[in-house]
Z-matrix of the N, CA and C atoms (Angstrom, degrees):
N
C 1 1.453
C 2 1.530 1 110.44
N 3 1.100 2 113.52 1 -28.73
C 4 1.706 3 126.23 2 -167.62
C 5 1.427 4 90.62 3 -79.58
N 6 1.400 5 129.64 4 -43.21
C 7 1.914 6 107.88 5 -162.76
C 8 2.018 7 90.55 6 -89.23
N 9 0.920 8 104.47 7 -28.91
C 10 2.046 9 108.46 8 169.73
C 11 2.110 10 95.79 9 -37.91
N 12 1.031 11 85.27 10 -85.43
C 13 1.404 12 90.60 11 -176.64
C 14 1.560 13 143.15 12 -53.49
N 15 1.368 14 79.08 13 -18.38
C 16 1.844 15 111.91 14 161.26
C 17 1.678 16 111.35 15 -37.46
N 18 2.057 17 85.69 16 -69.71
C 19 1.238 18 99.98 17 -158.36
C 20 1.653 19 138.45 18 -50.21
N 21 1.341 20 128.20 19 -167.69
C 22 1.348 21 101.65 20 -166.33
C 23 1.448 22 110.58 21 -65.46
N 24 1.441 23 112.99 22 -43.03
C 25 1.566 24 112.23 23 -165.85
C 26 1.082 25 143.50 24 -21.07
N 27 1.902 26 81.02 25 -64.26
C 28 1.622 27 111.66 26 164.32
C 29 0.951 28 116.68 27 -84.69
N 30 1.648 29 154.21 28 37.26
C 31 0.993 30 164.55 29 75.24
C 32 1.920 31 118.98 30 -25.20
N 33 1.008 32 89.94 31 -66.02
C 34 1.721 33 97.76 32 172.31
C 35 1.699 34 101.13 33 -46.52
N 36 1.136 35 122.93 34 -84.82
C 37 1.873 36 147.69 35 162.84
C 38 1.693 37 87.27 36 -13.83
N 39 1.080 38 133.73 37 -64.87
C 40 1.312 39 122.17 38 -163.27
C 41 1.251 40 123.60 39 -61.97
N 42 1.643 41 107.04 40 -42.97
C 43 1.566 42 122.82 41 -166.27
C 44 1.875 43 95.67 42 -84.64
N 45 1.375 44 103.97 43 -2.20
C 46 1.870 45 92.32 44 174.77
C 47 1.479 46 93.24 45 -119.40
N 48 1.656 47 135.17 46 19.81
C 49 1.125 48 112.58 47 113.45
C 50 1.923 49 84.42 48 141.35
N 51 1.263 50 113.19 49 0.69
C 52 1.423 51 117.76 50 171.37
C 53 1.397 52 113.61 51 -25.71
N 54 1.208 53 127.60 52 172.09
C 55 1.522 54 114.06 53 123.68
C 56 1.781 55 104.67 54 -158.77
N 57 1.552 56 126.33 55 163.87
C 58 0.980 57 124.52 56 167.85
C 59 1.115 58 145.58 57 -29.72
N 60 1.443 59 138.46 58 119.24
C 61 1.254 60 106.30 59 174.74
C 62 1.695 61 116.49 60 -115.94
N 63 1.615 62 102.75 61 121.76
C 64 2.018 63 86.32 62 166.36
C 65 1.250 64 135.84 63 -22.21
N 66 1.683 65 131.74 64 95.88
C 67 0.914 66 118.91 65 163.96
C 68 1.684 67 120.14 66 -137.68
N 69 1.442 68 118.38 67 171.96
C 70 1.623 69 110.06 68 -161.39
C 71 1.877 70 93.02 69 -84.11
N 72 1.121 71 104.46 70 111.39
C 73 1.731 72 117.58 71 -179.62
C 74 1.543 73 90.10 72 -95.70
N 75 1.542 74 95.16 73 138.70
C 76 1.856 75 105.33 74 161.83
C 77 1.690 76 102.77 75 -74.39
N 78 1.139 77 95.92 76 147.91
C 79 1.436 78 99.02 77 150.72
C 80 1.507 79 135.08 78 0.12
N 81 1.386 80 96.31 79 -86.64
C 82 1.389 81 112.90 80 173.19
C 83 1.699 82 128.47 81 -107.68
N 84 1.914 83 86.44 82 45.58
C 85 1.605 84 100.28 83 165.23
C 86 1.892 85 125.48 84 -39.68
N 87 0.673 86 106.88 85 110.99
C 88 1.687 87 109.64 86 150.31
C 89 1.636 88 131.01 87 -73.37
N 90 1.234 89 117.67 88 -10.36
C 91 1.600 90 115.94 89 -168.83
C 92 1.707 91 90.10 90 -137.73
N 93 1.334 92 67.87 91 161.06
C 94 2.288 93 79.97 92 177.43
C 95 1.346 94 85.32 93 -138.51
N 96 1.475 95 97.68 94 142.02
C 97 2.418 96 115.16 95 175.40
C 98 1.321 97 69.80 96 -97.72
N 99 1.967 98 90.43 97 143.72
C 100 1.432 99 127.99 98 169.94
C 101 1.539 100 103.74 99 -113.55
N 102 1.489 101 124.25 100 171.94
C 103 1.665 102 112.78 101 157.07
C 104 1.834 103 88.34 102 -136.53
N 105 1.075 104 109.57 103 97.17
C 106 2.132 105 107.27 104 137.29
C 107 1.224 106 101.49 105 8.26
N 108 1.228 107 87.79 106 -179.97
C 109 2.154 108 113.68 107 -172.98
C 110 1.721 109 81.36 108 -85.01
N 111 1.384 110 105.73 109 -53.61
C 112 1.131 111 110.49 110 -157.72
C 113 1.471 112 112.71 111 -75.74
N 114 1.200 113 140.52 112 5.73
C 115 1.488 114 154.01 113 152.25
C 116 1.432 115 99.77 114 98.29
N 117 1.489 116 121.52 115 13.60
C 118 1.302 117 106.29 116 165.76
C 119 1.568 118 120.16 117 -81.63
N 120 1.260 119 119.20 118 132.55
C 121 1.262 120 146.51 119 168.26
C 122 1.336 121 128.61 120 -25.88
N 123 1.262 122 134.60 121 101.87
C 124 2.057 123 119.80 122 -179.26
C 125 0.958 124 107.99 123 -140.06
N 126 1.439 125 142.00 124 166.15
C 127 1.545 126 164.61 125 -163.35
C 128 1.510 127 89.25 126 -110.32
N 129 1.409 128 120.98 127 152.26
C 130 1.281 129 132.19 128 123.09
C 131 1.304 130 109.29 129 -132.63
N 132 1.381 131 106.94 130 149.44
C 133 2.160 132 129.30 131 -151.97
C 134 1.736 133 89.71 132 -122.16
N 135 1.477 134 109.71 133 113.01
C 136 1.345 135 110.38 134 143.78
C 137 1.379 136 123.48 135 -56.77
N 138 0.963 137 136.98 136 97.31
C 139 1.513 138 148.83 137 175.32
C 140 1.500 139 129.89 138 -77.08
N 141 1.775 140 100.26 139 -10.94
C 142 1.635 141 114.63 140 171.19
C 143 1.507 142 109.54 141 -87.67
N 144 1.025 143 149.29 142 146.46
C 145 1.453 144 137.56 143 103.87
C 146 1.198 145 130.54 144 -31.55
């Protein structure tokens, strides 16, 4: 989950003001929940292998 969130995206997503949100990830999550400025809620989907 740590190199997921690494990557640029969520890097990009952060610096326009994202931020993490606690949530129960499986194991072998592919997506990390973000919340907006505005605390609305979003997915982002690793889509690589």
């Amino acid at each position: 989950m740590r190199a997921f969130w690494g990557c640029a995206a969520g890097g990009r997503l952060e610096a326009l003001g994202a931020t993490r949100v606690e949530w129960d990830y499986p194991q072998d999550a592919d997506f990390i929940v973000l919340a907006d400025p505005d605390g609305n809620l979003f997915c982002v989907i690793n889509t690589r292998d």
